[in-house]
FITIKE-979186 format. One record per residue (C-alpha): x, y, z. Coordinates in nm, 3 decimals, decimal comma, always signed. Example, Ala and Ser with C-alpha at 12.3 -4.5 7.8 and 13.67 -1.06 7.14 Angstrom:
BEGIN
        X        Y        Z
   +1,230   -0,450   +0,780
   +1,367   -0,106   +0,714
REM end
This chain:
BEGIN
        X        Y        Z
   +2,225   +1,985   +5,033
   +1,850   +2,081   +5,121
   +1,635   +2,115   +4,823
   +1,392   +2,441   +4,799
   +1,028   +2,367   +4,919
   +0,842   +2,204   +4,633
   +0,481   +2,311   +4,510
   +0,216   +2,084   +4,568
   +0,162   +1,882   +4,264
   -0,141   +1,867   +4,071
   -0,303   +1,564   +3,956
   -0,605   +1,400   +3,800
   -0,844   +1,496   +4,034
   -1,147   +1,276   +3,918
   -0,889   +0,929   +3,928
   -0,742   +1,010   +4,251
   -1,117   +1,027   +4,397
   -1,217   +0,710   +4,244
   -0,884   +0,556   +4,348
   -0,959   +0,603   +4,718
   -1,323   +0,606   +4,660
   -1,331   +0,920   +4,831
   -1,132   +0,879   +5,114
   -0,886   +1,125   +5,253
   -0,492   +1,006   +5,189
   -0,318   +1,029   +5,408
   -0,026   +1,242   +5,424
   +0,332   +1,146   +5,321
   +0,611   +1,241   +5,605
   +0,915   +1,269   +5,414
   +0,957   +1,398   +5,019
   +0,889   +1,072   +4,830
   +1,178   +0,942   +4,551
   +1,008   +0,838   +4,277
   +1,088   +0,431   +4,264
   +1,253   +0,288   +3,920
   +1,046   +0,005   +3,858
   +1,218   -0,268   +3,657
   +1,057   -0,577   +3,485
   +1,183   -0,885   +3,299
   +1,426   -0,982   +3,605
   +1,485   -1,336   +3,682
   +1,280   -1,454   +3,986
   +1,620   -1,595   +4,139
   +1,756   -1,278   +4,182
   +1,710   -1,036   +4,429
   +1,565   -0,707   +4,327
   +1,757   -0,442   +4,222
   +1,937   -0,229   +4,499
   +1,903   +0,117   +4,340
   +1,529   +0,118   +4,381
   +1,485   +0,323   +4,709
   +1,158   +0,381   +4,928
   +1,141   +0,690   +5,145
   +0,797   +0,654   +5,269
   +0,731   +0,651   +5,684
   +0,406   +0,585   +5,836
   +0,236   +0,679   +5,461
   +0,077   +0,384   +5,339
   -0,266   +0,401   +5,321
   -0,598   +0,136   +5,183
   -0,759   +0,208   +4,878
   -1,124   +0,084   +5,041
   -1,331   +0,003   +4,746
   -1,140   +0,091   +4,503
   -1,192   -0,040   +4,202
   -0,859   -0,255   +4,233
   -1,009   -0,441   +4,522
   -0,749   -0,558   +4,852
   -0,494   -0,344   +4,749
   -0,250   -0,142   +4,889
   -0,166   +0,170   +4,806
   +0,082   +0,465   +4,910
   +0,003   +0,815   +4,817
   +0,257   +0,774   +4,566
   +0,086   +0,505   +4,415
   -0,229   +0,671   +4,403
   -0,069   +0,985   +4,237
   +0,114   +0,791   +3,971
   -0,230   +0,597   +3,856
   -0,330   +0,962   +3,856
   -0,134   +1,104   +3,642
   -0,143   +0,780   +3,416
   -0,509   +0,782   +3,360
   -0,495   +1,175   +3,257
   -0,282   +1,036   +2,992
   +0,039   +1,266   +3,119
   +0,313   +1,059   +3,191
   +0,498   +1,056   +3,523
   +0,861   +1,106   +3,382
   +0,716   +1,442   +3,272
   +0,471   +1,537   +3,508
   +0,503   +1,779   +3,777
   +0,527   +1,502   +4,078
   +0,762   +1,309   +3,909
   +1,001   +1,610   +3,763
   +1,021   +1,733   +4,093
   +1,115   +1,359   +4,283
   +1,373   +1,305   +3,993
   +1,512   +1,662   +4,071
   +1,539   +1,559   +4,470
   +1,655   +1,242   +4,405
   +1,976   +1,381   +4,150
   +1,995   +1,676   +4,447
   +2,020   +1,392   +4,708
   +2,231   +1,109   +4,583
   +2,437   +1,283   +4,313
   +2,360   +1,035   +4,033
   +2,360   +1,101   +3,645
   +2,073   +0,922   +3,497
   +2,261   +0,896   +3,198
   +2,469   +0,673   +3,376
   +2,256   +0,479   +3,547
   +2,054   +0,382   +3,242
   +2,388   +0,246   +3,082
   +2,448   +0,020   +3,345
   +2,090   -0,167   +3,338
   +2,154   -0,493   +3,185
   +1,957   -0,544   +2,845
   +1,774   -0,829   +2,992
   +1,598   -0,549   +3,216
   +1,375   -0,304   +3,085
   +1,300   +0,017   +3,260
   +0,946   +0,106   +3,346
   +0,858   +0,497   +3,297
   +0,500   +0,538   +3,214
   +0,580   +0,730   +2,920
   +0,270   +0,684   +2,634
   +0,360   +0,472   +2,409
   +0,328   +0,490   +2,010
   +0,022   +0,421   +1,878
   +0,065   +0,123   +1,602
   +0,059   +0,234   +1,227
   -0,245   +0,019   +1,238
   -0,405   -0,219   +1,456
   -0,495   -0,515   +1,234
   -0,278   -0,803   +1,265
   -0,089   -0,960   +0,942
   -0,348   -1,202   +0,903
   -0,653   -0,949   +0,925
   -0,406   -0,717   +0,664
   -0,376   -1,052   +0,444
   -0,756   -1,110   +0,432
   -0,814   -0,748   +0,302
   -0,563   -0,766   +0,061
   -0,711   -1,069   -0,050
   -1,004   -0,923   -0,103
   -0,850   -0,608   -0,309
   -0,667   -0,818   -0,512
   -0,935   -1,034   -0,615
   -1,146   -0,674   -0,756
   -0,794   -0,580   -0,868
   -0,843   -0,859   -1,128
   -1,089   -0,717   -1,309
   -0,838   -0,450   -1,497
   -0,610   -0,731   -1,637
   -0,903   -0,971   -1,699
   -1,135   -0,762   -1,880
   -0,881   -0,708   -2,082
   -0,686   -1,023   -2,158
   -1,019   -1,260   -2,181
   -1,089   -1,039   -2,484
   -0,762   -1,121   -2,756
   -0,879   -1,453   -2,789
   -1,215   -1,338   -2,973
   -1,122   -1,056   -3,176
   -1,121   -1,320   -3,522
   -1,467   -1,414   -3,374
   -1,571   -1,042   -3,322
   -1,439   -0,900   -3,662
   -1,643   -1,149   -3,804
   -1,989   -1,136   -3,633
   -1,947   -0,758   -3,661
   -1,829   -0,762   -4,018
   -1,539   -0,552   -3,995
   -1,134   -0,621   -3,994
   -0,900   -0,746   -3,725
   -0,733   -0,425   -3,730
   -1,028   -0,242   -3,644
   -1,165   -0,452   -3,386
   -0,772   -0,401   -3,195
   -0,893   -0,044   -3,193
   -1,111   -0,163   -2,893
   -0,807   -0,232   -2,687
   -0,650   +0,078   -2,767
   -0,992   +0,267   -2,674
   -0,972   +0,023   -2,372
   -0,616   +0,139   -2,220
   -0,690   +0,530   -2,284
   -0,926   +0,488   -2,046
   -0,808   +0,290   -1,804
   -0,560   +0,557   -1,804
   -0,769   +0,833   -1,778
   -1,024   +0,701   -1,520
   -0,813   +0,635   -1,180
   -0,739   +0,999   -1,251
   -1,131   +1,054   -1,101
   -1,150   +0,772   -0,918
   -0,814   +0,800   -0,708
   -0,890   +1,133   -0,562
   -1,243   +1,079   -0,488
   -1,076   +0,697   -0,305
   -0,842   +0,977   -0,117
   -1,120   +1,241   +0,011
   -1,446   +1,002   +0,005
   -1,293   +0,670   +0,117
   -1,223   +0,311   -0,062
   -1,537   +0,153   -0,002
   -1,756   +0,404   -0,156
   -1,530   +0,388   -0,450
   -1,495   +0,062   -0,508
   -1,884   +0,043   -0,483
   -1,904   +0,294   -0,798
   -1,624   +0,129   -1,014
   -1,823   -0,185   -0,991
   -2,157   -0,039   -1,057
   -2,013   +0,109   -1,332
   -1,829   -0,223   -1,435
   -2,154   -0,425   -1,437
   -2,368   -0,202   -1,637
   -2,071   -0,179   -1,901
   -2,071   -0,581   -1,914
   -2,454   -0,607   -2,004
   -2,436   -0,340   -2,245
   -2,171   -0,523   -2,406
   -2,340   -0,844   -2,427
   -2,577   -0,694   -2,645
   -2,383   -0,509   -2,851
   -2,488   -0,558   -3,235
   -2,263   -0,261   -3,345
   -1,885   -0,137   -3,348
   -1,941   +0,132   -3,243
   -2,196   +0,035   -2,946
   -1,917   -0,217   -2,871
   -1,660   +0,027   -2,910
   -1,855   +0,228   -2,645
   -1,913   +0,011   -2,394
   -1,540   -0,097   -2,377
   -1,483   +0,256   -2,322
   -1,727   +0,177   -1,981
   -1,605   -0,101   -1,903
   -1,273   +0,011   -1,832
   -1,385   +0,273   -1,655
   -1,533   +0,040   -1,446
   -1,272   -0,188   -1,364
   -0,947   +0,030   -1,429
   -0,966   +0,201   -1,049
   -1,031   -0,123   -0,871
   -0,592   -0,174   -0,910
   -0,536   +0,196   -0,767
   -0,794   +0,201   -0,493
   -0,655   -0,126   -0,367
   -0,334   -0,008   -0,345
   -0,497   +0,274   -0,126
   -0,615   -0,013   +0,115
   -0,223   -0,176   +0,106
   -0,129   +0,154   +0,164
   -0,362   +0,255   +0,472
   -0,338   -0,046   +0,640
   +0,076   -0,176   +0,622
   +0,448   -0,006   +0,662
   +0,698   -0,007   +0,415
   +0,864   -0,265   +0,607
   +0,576   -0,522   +0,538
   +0,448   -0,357   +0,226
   +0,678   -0,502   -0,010
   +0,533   -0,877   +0,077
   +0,164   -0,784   +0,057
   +0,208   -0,588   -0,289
   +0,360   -0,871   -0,375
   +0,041   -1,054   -0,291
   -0,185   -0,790   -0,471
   -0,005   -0,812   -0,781
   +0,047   -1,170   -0,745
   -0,341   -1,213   -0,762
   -0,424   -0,929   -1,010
   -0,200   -1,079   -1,214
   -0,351   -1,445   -1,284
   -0,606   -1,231   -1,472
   -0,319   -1,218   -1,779
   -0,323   -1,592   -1,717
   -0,636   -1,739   -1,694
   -0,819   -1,420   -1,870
   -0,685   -1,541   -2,263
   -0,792   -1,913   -2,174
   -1,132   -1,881   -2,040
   -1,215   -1,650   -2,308
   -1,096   -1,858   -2,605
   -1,275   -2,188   -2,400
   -1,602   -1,935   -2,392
   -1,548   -1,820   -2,752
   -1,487   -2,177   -2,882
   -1,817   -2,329   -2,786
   -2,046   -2,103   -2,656
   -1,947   -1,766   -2,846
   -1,745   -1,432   -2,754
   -2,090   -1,245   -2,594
   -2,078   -1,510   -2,330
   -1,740   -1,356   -2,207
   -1,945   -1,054   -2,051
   -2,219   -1,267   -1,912
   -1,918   -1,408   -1,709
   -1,722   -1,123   -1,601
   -2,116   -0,978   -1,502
   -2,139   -1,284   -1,271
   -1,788   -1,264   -1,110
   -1,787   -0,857   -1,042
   -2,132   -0,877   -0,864
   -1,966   -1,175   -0,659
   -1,687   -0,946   -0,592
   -1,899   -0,656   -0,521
   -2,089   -0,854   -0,269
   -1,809   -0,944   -0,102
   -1,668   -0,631   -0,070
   -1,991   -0,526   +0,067
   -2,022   -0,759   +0,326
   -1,625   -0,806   +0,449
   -1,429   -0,484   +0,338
   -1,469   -0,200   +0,593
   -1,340   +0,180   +0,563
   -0,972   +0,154   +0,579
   -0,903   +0,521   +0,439
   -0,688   +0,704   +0,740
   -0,902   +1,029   +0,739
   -1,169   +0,842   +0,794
   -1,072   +0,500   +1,008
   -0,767   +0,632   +1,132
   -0,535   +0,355   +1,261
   -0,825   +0,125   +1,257
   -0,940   +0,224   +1,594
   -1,231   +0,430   +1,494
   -1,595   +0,272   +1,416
   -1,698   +0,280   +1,150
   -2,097   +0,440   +1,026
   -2,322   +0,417   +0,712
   -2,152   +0,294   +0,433
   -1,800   +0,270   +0,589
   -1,908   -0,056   +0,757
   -1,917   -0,390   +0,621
   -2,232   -0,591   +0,644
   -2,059   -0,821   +0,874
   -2,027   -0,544   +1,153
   -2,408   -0,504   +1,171
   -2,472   -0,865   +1,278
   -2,130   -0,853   +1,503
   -2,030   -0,631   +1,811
   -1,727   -0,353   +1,729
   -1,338   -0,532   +1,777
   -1,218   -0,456   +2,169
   -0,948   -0,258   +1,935
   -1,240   +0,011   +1,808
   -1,217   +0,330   +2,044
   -1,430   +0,663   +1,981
   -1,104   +0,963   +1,947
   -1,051   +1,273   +1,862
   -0,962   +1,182   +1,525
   -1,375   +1,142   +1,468
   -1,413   +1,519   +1,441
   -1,168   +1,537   +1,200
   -1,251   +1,687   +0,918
   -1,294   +1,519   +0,570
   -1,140   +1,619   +0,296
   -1,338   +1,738   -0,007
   -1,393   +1,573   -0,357
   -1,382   +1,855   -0,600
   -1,235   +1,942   -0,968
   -0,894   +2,053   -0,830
   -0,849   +1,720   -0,605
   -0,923   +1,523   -0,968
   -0,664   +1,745   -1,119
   -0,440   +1,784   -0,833
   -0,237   +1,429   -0,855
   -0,116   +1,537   -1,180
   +0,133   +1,751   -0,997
   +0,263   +1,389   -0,916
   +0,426   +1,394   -1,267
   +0,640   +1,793   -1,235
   +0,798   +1,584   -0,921
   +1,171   +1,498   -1,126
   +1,209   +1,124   -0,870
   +0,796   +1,019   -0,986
   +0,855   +1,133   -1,363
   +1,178   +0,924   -1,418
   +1,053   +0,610   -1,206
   +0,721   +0,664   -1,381
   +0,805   +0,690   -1,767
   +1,040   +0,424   -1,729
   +0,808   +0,209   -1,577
   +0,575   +0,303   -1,912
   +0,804   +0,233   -2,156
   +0,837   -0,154   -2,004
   +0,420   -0,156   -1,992
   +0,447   -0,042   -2,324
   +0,656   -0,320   -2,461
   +0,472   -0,596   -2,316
   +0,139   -0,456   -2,387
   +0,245   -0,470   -2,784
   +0,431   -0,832   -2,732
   +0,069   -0,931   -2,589
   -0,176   -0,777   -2,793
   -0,002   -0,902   -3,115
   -0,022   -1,259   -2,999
   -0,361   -1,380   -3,150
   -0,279   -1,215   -3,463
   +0,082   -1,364   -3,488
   +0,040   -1,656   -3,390
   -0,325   -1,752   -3,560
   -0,123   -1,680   -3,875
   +0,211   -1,855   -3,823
   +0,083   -2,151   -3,594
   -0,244   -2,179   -3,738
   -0,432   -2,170   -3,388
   -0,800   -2,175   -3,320
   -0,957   -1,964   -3,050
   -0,896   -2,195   -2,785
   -0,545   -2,272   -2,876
   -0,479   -1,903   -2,888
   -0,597   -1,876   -2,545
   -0,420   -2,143   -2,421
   -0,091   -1,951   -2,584
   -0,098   -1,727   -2,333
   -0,092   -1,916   -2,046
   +0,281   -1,843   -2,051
   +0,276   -1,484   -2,035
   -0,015   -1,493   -1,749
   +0,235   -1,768   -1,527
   +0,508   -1,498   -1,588
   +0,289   -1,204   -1,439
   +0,231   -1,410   -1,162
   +0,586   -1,543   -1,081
   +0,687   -1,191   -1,148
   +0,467   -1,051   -0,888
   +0,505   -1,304   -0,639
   +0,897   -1,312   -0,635
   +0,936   -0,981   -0,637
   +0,721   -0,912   -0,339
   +0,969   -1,124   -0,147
   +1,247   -0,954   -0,297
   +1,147   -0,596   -0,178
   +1,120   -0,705   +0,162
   +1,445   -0,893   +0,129
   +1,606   -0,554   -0,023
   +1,409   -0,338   +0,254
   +1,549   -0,533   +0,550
   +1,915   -0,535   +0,378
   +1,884   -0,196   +0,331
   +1,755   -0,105   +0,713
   +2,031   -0,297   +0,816
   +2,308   -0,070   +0,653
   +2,120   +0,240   +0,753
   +2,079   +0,169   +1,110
   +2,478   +0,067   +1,071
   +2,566   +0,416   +0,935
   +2,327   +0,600   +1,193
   +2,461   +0,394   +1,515
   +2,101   +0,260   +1,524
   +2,028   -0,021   +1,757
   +1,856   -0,332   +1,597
   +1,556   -0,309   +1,860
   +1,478   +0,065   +1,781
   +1,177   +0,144   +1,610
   +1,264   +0,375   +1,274
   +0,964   +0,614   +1,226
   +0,968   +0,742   +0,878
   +0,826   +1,066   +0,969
   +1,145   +1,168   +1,168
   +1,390   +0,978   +0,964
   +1,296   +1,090   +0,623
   +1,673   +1,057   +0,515
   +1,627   +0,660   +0,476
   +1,711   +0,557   +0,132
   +1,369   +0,407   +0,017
   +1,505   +0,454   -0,365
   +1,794   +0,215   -0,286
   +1,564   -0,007   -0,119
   +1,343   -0,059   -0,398
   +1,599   -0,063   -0,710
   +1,862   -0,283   -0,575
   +1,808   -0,532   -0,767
   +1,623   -0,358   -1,065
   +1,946   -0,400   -1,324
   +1,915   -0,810   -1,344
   +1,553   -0,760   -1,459
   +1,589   -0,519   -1,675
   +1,849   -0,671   -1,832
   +1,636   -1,027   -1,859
   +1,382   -0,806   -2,050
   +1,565   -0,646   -2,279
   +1,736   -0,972   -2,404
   +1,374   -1,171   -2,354
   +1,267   -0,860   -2,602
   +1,562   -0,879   -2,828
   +1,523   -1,208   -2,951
   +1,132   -1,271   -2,946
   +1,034   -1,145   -3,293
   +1,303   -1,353   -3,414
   +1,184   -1,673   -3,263
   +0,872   -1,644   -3,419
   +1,050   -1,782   -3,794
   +1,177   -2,092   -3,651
   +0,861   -2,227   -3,637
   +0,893   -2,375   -3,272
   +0,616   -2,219   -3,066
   +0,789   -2,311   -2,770
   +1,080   -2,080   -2,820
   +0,854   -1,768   -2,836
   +0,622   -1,865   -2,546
   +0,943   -1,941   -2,305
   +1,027   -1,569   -2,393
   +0,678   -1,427   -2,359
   +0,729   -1,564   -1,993
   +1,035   -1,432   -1,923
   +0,926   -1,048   -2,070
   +0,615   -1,088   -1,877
   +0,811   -1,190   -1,531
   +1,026   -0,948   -1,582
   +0,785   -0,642   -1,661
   +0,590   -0,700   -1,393
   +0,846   -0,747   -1,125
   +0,925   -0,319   -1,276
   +0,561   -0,275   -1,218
   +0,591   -0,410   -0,884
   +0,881   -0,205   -0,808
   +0,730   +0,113   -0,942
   +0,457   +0,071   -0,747
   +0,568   +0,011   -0,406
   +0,808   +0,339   -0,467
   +0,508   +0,547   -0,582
   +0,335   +0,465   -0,266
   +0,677   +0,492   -0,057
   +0,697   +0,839   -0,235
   +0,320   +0,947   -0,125
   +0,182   +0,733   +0,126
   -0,093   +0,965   +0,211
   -0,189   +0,953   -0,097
   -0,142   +0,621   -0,280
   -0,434   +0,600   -0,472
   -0,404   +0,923   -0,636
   -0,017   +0,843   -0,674
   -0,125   +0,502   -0,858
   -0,352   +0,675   -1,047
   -0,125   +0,870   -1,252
   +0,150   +0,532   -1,288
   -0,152   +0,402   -1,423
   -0,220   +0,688   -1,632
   +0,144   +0,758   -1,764
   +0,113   +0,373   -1,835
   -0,205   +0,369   -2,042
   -0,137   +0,644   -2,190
   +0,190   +0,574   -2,351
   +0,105   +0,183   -2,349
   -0,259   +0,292   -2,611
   +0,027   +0,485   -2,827
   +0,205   +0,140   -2,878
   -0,080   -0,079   -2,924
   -0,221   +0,131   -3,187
   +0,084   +0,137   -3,406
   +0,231   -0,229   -3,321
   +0,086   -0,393   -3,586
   +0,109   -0,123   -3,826
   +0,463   -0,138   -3,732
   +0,536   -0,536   -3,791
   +0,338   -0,513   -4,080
   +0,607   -0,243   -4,214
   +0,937   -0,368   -4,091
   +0,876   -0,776   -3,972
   +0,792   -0,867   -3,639
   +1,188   -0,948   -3,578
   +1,294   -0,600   -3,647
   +1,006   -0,400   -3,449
   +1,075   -0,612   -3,135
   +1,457   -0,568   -3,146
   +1,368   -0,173   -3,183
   +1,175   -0,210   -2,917
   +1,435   -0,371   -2,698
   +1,710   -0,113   -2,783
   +1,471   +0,168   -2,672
   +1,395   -0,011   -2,348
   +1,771   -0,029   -2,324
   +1,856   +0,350   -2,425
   +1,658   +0,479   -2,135
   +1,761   +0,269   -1,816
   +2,027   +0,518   -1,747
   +1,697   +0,684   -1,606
   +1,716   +0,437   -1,292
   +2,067   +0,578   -1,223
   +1,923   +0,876   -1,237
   +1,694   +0,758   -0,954
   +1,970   +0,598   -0,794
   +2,173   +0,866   -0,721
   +1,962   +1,168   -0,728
   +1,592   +1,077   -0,582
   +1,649   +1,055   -0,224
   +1,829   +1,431   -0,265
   +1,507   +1,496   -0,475
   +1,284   +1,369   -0,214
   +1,422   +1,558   +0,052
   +1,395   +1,855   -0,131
   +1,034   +1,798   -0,207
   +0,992   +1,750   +0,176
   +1,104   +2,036   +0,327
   +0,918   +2,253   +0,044
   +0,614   +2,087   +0,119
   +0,661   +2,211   +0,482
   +0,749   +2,552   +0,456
   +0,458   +2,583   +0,209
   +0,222   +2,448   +0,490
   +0,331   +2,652   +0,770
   +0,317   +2,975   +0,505
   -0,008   +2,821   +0,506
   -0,076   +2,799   +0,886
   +0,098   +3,141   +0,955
   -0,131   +3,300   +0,708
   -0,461   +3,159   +0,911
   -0,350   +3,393   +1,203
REM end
């Protein structure tokens, strides 16, 4: 059967004159088969029969082309064509129109064909491929999260280096214990409130800037504390400092977020909490070693010291990572987006200029501060969310009784105090660290059953943009039940172990509530930013805020509380109302992904009302 007369196909005019350097091609005789080109095949075995050339007298010589002593056929030529215009052959007009011939001609079914390829052989069509999610390697991913983690310190530190010295404080300050813990309730309202300004301005503005401004911030808060001579200057200044150093935990999860997939994002929050979290361990014991012998004011002289360190280094080795702005990595970076290090250093080969330069940023205004909020009307954030508050909330009163509890029952100086909870901080660490190696555990386990379901092959790529049905929920609650479970009995029986007069009994719990509250914070965490990956610093912003805020509500009444009932009694409470709402993770369990979905394709038909209203 004759095929009709083709058109003449068009092609990248500018690449086919450099290709020949100008030089007519010459003519092809015959209609030209487009060739399938196969890689990967052994060299000791002959080439593939299927692959047919229909050229006569139609070769031709690239002269001084910029692939120097090479041959080329016009085919050739108008394949490297249509390559460099970035339109790929399988759809372009030459190579719709040799496919069509060649199906005409030989009566094959492509289908067909492709089945029969061995999976040793992979077929070559020109087709662009996938960008990456983002160009850095692991290790380059590692190094930033390194350094987000470390600034990430400051929240738990700042906070944590300060128990040890409240018996010092009260009494250089003339006022009671009780009043002094108002501090750290003042402390956690705003480090509640303050990613909610931070996290949208990390969103629209980008991470650098804001991490710049959080540690500005921080440092000023840390000299005005040093001098403090008042409670209510000191009282202020807390207020700063947390301010300060509250964003620096959901700004970095920005960065984790920008930069890494959920597949690899469970291991490097892992990291990120993992680091954060030696803050509740080595916080309490340098700050009852600095109260001990050189006095509680020195504390702030220290943390001064360490942020401008950390803001240095931030400076110098941290560049953009925000997506509006750096894209996929490939864009370069200008102004304050780059690192000092790029200035003495050429671009990466990886930096291209693209369209995505003229895109436009978003804007920093009251609604984007207000906007995140939203977050919490969502029904699969709220329950994941106030769960995750009521554990914060729990721990936060088990470790801001400590010094008070145990200065009365153990009889502990300063520096014993701070040494008593070295315990809790090893727990926050283990609890970070294991967990981040669960999630990816649970995330592969999970692919695994999904690809099973869907008749997905192993060496397919999932994109989460197209397969929004995966079951991220499952992925990241799997295991949640044996935790839980670890902290509500850890809980249970802590206030009771405190009358037995064996400190060890009490501080082997404190580790086990601490692991086990921070592998839930982990968890929560890595689902928040699952749930809103474009936005994961607003989205940790208000966890952190839902935290705080219900977390300040606990610490103020704690003591008030053991004072009224015993210490045994309030934490057993406190257990049985951790207990009383897990049913909310079966909630999760069952009903976010449908919840998710939901959200999803709302989102979408409010965006193209949007769009269709523009025109």
């Amino acid at each position: 059967m004759t095929s009709p007369p083709q058109p003449p196909p068009t092609h990248h005019a500018a690449t086919l004159s450099s290709l020949t350097n100008g030089y007519p091609v010459e003519p092809v005789n015959k209609q030209v088969a487009m060739p399938h080109v196969a890689f990967n095949q052994p060299s000791n075995q002959p080439r593939s029969q299927n692959v047919r050339n229909t050229f006569n007298n139609g070769w031709v010589m690239a002269r001084k082309s910029r692939i120097p002593s090479k041959a080329w056929n016009r085919q050739s030529i108008l394949v490297f064509a249509d390559f460099n215009n970035f339109e790929s052959p399988r759809n372009s007009q030459s190579q719709r129109a040799a496919e069509r011939d060649e199906d005409e001609h030989y009566n094959v079914n492509p289908t067909s064909e492709k089945e029969n390829i061995s999976s040793s052989v992979s077929v070559y069509s020109l087709e662009k491929p996938e960008p990456p999610y983002h160009v850095f390697t692991l290790a380059k991913k590692k190094q930033l999260v390194y350094i987000v983690s470390l600034a990430g310190l400051f929240s738990p530190l700042s906070s944590n280096i300060y128990f040890p010295a409240l018996g010092q404080i009260a009494t250089d300050l003339k006022v009671s214990i009780s009043l002094v813990s108002l501090t750290i309730t003042v402390y956690m309202i705003v480090q509640g409130l303050a990613p909610s300004f931070w996290g949208p301005l990390s969103d629209t503005q980008g991470r650098r800037i804001t991490f710049i401004g959080t540690f500005v911030v921080y440092l000023i808060a840390n000299v005005g504390l040093a001098f403090s001579n008042s409670f209510a200057a000191l009282m202020l200044f807390r207020g700063i400092q947390a301010a300060g150093s509250a964003a620096t935990i959901s700004v970095g999860a920005g960065v984790i977020g920008d930069i890494t997939t959920a597949r690899e994002r469970g291991g490097l929050i892992g990291i990120f909490g993992g680091i954060r979290m030696m803050g509740q361990s080595i916080g309490p014991v340098f700050g009852g070693i600095i109260t001990q012998f050189l006095g509680f004011r020195v504390i702030f002289w220290f943390l001064f010291g360490l942020g401008a360190l950390t803001l240095g280094l931030i400076l110098t080795l941290l560049p953009e990572t925000l997506r509006s702005v750096a894209g996929n990595g490939t864009i370069p970076l200008k102004g304050i987006q780059r690192p000092f290090l790029y200035t003495y250093k050429p671009y990466p080969d990886y930096m291209v200029m693209t369209a995505e330069d003229n895109a436009p940023k978003k804007k920093f205004t009251f609604t984007s501060i207000i906007a995140p909020l939203r977050f919490l009307f969502e029904k699969d954030v709220f329950v994941s969310l106030f769960f995750g508050s009521i554990v914060y909330t729990v721990w936060s009163m088990v470790t801001s009784s400590t010094t008070d509890l145990f200065q009365s029952r153990f009889g502990l100086n300063d520096l014993q105090v701070g040494i008593a909870f070295l315990p809790n901080g090893a727990g926050c660490v283990a609890g970070s660290y294991l967990t981040g190696y669960l999630m990816d555990y649970d995330y592969q386990t999970v692919e695994a059953q999904y690809r099973k379901a869907k008749g997905i092959a192993d060496d397919v790529k999932l994109n989460k943009k197209t397969l929004s049905d995966f079951p991220i929920e499952k992925s990241r609650l799997r295991n949640i039940w044996w935790i839980v479970l670890i902290f509500v009995l850890a809980t249970a029986f802590y206030g009771f172990s405190l009358n037995l007069n064996q400190i060890a009994i009490p501080l082997l719990l404190q580790f086990f509530i601490a692991y086990s509250a921070t592998a839930v914070f982990s968890l929560n965490s890595a689902l928040v930013i699952d749930l809103y990956p474009g936005a994961s610093a607003s989205a940790t912003a208000v966890n952190n805020l839902m935290r705080c805020s219900v977390g300040a509500i606990g610490v103020a009444f704690v003591q008030l509380t053991i004072d009224g009932i015993g210490a045994g009694a309030t934490f057993l409470l406190f257990a049985l109302i951790t207990l009383g709402l897990s049913p909310l993770l079966l909630v999760e369990w069952f009903y976010g992904e449908g919840w998710r979905l939901a959200r999803t394709a709302r989102l979408a038909a409010e965006e193209e009302r949007k769009k269709s209203s523009r025109y």
